[in-house]
One Martini backbone bead per residue (centre of mass of N, CA, C, O) as a GRO file, in nm:
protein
  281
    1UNK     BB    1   5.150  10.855  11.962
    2UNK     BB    2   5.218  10.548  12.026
    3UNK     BB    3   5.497  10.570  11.884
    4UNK     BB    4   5.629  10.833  12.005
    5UNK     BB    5   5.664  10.705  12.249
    6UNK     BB    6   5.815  10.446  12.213
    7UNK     BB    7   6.065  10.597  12.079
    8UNK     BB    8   6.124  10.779  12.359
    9UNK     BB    9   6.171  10.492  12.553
   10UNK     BB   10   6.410  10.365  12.323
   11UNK     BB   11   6.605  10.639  12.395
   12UNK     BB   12   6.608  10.620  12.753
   13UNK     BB   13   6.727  10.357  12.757
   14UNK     BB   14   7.011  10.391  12.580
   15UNK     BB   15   7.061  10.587  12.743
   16UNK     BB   16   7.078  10.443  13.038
   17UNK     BB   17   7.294  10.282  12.938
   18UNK     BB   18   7.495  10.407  12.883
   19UNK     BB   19   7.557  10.612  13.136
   20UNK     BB   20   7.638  10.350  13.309
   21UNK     BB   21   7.846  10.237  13.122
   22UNK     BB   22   8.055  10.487  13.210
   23UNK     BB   23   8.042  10.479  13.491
   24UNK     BB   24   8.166  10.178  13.541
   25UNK     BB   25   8.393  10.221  13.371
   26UNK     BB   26   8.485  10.483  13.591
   27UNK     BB   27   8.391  10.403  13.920
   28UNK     BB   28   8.116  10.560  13.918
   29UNK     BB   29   7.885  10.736  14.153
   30UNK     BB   30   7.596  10.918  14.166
   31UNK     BB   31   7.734  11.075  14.370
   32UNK     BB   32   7.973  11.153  14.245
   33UNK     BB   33   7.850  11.279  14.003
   34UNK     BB   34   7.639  11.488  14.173
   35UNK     BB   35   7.912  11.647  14.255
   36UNK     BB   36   8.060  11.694  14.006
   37UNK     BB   37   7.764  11.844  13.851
   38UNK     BB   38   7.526  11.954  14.021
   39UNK     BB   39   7.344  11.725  14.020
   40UNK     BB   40   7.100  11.531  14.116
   41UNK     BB   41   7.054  11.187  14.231
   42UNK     BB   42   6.757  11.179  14.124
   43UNK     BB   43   6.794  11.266  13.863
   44UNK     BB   44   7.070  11.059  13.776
   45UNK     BB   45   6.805  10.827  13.791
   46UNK     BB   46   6.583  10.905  13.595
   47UNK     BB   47   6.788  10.902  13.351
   48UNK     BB   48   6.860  10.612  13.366
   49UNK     BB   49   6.518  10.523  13.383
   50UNK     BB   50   6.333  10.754  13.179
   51UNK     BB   51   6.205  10.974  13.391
   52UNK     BB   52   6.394  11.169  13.238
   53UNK     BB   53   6.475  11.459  13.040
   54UNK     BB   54   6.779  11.557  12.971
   55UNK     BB   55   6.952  11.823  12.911
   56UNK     BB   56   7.162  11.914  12.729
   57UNK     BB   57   7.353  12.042  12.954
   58UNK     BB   58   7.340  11.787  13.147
   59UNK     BB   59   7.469  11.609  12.922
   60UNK     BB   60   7.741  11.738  12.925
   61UNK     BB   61   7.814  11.697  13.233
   62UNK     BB   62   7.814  11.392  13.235
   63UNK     BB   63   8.026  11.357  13.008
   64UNK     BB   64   8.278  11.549  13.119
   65UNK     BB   65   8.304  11.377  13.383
   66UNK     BB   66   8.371  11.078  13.254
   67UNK     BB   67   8.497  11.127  12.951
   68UNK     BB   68   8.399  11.097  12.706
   69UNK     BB   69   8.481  11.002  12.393
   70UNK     BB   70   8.330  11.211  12.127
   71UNK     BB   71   8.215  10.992  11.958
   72UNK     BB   72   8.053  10.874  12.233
   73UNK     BB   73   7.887  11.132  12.269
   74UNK     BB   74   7.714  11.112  11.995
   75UNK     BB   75   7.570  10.880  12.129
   76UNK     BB   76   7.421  11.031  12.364
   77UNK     BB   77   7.275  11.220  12.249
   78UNK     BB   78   7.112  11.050  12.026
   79UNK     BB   79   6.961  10.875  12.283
   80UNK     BB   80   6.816  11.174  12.379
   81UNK     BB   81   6.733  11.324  12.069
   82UNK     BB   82   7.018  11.483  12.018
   83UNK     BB   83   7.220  11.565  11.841
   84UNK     BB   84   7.540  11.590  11.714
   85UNK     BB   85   7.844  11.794  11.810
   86UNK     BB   86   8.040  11.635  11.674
   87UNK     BB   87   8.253  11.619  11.444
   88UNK     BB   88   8.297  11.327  11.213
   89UNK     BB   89   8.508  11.414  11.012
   90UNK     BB   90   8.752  11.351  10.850
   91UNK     BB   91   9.083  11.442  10.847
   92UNK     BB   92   9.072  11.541  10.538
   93UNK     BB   93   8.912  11.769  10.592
   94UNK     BB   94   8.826  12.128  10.559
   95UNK     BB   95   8.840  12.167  10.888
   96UNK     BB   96   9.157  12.042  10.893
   97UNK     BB   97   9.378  12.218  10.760
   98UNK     BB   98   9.547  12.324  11.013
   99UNK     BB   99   9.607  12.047  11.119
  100UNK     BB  100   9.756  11.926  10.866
  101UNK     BB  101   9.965  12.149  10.846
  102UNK     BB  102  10.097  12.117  11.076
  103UNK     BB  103  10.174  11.790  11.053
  104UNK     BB  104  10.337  11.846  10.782
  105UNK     BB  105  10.565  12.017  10.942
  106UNK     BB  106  10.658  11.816  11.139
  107UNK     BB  107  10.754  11.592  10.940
  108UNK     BB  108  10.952  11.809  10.765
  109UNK     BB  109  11.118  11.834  11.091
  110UNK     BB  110  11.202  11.534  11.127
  111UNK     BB  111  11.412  11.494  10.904
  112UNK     BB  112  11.527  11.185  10.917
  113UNK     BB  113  11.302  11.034  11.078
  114UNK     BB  114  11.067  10.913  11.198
  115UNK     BB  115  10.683  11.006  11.061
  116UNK     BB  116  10.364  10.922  11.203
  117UNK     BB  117   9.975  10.923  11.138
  118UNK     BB  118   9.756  10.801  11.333
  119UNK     BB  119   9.516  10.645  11.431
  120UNK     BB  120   9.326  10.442  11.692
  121UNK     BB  121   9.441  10.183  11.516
  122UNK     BB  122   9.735  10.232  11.358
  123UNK     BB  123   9.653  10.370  11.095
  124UNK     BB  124   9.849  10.502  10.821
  125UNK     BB  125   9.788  10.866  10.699
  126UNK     BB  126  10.079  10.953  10.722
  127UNK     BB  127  10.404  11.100  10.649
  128UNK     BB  128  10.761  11.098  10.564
  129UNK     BB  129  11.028  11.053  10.391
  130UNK     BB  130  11.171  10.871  10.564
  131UNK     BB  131  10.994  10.613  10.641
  132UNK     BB  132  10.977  10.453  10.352
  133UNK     BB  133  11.279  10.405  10.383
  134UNK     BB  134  11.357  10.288  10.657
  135UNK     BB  135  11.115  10.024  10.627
  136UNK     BB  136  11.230   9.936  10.342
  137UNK     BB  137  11.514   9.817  10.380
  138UNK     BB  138  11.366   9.545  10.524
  139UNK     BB  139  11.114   9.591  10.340
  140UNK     BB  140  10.862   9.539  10.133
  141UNK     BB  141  10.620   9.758  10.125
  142UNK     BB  142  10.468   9.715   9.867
  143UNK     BB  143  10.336   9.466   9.947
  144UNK     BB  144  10.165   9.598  10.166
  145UNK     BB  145   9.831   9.625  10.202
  146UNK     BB  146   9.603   9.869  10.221
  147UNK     BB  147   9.643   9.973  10.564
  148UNK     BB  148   9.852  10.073  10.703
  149UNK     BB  149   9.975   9.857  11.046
  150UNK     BB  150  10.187   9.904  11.330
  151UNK     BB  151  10.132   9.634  11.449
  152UNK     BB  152  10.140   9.440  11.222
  153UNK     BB  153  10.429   9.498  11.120
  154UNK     BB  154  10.563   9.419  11.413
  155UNK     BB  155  10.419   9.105  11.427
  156UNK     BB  156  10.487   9.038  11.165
  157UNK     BB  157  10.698   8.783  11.072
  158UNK     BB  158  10.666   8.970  10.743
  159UNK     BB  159  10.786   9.214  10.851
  160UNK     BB  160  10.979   9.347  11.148
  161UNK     BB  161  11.022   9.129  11.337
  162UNK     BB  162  11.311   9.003  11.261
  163UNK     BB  163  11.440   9.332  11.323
  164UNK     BB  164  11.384   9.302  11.609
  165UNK     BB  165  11.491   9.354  11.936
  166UNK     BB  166  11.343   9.185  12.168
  167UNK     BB  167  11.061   9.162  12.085
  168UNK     BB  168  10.871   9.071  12.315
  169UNK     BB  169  10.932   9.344  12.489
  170UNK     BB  170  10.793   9.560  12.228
  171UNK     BB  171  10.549   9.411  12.247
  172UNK     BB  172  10.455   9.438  12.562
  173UNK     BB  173  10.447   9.713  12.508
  174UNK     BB  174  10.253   9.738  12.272
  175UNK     BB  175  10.010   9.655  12.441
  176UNK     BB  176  10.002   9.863  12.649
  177UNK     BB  177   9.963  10.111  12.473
  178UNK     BB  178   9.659  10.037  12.374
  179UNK     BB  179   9.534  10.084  12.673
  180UNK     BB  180   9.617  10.290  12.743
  181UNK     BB  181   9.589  10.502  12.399
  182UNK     BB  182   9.297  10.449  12.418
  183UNK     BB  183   9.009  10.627  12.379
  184UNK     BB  184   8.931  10.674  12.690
  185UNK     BB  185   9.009  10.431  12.822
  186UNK     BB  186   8.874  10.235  12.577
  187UNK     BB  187   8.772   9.913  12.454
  188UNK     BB  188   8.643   9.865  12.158
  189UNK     BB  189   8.580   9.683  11.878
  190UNK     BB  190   8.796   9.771  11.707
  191UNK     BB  191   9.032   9.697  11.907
  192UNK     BB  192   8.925   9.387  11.989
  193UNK     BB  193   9.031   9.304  11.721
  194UNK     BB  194   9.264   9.384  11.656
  195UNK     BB  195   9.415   9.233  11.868
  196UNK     BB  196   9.336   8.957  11.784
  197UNK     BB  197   9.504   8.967  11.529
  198UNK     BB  198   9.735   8.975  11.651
  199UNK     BB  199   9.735   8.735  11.905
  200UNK     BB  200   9.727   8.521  11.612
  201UNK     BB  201  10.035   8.535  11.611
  202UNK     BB  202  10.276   8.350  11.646
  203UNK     BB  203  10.441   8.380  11.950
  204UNK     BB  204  10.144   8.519  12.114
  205UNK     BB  205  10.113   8.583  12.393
  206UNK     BB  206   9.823   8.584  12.625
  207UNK     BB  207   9.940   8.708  12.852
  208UNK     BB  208   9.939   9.005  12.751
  209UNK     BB  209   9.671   9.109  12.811
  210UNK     BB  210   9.768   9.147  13.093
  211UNK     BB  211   9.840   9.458  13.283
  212UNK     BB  212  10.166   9.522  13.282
  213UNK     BB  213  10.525   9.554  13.389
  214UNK     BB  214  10.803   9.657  13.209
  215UNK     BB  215  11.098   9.672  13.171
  216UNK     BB  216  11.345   9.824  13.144
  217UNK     BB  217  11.635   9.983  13.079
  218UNK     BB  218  11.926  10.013  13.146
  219UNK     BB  219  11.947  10.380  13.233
  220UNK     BB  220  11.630  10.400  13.126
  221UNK     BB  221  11.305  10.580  13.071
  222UNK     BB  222  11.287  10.356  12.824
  223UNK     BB  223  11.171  10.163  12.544
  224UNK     BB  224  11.373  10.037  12.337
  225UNK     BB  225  11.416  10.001  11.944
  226UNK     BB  226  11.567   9.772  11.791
  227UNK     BB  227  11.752   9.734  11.500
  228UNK     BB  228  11.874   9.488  11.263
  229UNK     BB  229  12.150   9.600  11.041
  230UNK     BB  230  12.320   9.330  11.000
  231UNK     BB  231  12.603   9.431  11.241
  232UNK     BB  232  12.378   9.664  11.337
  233UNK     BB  233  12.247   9.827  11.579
  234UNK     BB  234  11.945  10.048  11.602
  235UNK     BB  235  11.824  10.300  11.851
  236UNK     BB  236  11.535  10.368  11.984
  237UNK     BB  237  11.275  10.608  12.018
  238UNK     BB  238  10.926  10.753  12.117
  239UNK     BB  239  10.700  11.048  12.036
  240UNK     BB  240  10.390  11.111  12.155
  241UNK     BB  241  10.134  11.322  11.973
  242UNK     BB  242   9.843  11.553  12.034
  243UNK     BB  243   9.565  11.726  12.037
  244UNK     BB  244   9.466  11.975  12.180
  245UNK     BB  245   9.178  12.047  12.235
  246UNK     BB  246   8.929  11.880  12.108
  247UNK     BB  247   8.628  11.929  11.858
  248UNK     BB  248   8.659  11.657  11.726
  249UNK     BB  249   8.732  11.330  11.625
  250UNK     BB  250   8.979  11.351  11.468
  251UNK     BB  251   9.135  11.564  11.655
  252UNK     BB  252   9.144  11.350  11.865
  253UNK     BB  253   9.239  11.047  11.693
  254UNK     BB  254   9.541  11.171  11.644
  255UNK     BB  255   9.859  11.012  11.617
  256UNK     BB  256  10.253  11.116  11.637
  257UNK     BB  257  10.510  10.906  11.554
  258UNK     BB  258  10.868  10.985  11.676
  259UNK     BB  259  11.165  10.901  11.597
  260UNK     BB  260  11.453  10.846  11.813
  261UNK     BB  261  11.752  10.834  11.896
  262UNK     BB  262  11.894  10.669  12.192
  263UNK     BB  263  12.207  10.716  12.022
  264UNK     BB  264  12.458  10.807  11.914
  265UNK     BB  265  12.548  10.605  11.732
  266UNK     BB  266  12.238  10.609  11.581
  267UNK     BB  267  12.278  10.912  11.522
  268UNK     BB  268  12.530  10.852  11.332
  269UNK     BB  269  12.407  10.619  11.119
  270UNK     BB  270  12.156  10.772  11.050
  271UNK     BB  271  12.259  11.004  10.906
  272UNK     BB  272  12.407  10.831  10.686
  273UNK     BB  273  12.228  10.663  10.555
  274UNK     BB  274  12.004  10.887  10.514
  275UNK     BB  275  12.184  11.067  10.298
  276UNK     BB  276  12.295  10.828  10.063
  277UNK     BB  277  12.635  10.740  10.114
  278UNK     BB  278  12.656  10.433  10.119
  279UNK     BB  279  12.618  10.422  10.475
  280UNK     BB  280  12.519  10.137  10.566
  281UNK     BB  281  12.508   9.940  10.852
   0.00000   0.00000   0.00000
């Protein structure tokens, strides 16, 4: 009994800390979760303080109301002493089936340009036959060791960062989706070593870690990436896709990374280059 007791109050600490932990990170007060859950703030004290064991249904309503992702759903249930909701299955279990099976559509209807299916980290699950010609023409995409990580790729000297135009300003728009694009928008530890790591290459200024704003170019309404092969710069522009209403943790976090020409130039070029006709730019 006295064991059973102390691993109770081990269960209501750690729910209760996790609970504050994302109330904080939400900016969001008991009074306010209060009102749009519907439970009342003295129960949502004594949960918070172990004073009292919410059911299952007031904890869906708490971590749905906080936003908490998925993968962090299933560790507050499990503080509470219930179940994990969320399946925890990788990308390519077979109740993703059906999901695999769009991206593998979406993928080989983006050819001629590249398109890439990355997890939370950035790390590449799945590719169209575009992708490893378009940046393969560039570097020996062979010499580098999976998991391909396309932060890696764009900020490793020994990557595309040579190829890239105007690196500084590409690099610090993507330390900026990292911020933006990660789930739940909160930066988890595998996540900030991620950063680390890039942080870590020659020329990366720590100050792009401060979240601001990017200039865009002139007269676009986005941040195009161009790459410099030979005497020509070819320009694109990237659309992030995700699943709709997700409910395991792979289909929350997989993200379709879709490459497209910023201008007439670069869709006549890419389409020479990728036909195979010997018109390389």
């Amino acid at each position: 009994m006295s064991t059973a007791r102390t691993d109770q109050k081990h269960l209501s600490d750690d729910l209760g800390l996790l609970l504050r932990h994302w109330r904080e990170i939400r900016g969001t007060s008991q009074m306010d979760l209060s009102v749009d859950t519907g439970i009342s703030q003295r129960h949502l004290s004594f949960i918070e303080s172990g004073r009292s064991a919410p059911s299952r249904q007031a904890l869906t309503s708490i971590v749905q109301s906080l936003d908490v992702p998925l993968r962090e759903r299933n560790a507050v249930f499990l503080a509470a002493g219930y179940a994990p909701v969320y399946s925890e299955a990788p990308w390519n279990a077979k109740e993703m089936q059906g999901i695999t099976r769009a991206l593998d559509r979406m993928l080989r209807q983006h050819d001629p340009y590249p398109g890439i299916v990355m997890d939370r980290y950035w790390d590449v699950l799945i590719t169209n036959e575009s992708s490893p010609r378009f940046f393969g023409s560039f570097i020996d995409m062979a010499a580098r060791s999976g998991p391909r990580n396309m932060l890696h790729l764009i900020f490793d000297p020994n990557g595309m960062r040579p190829f890239v135009v105007d690196w500084e300003t590409v690099a610090r728009s993507l330390i900026q989706r990292v911020y933006r694009e990660t789930v739940g928008r909160i930066l988890d530890e595998r996540t900030r070593s991620l950063l680390d790591e890039v942080f870590a290459y020659p020329g990366v200024d720590p100050s792009w870690r401060l979240y601001g704003s990017v200039a865009s170019a002139p007269n676009l309404p986005m941040i195009p990436i161009g790459f410099k092969k030979g005497d020509k710069v070819l320009s694109y522009f990237s659309m992030v896709t995700t699943v709709g209403a997700p409910h395991s943790v792979a289909a929350q976090e997989l993200r379709i990374e879709s490459l497209f020409p910023a201008n007439e130039e670069t869709e006549a070029l890419h389409g020479k280059w990728m036909s195979g006709d010997g018109a390389t730019p």
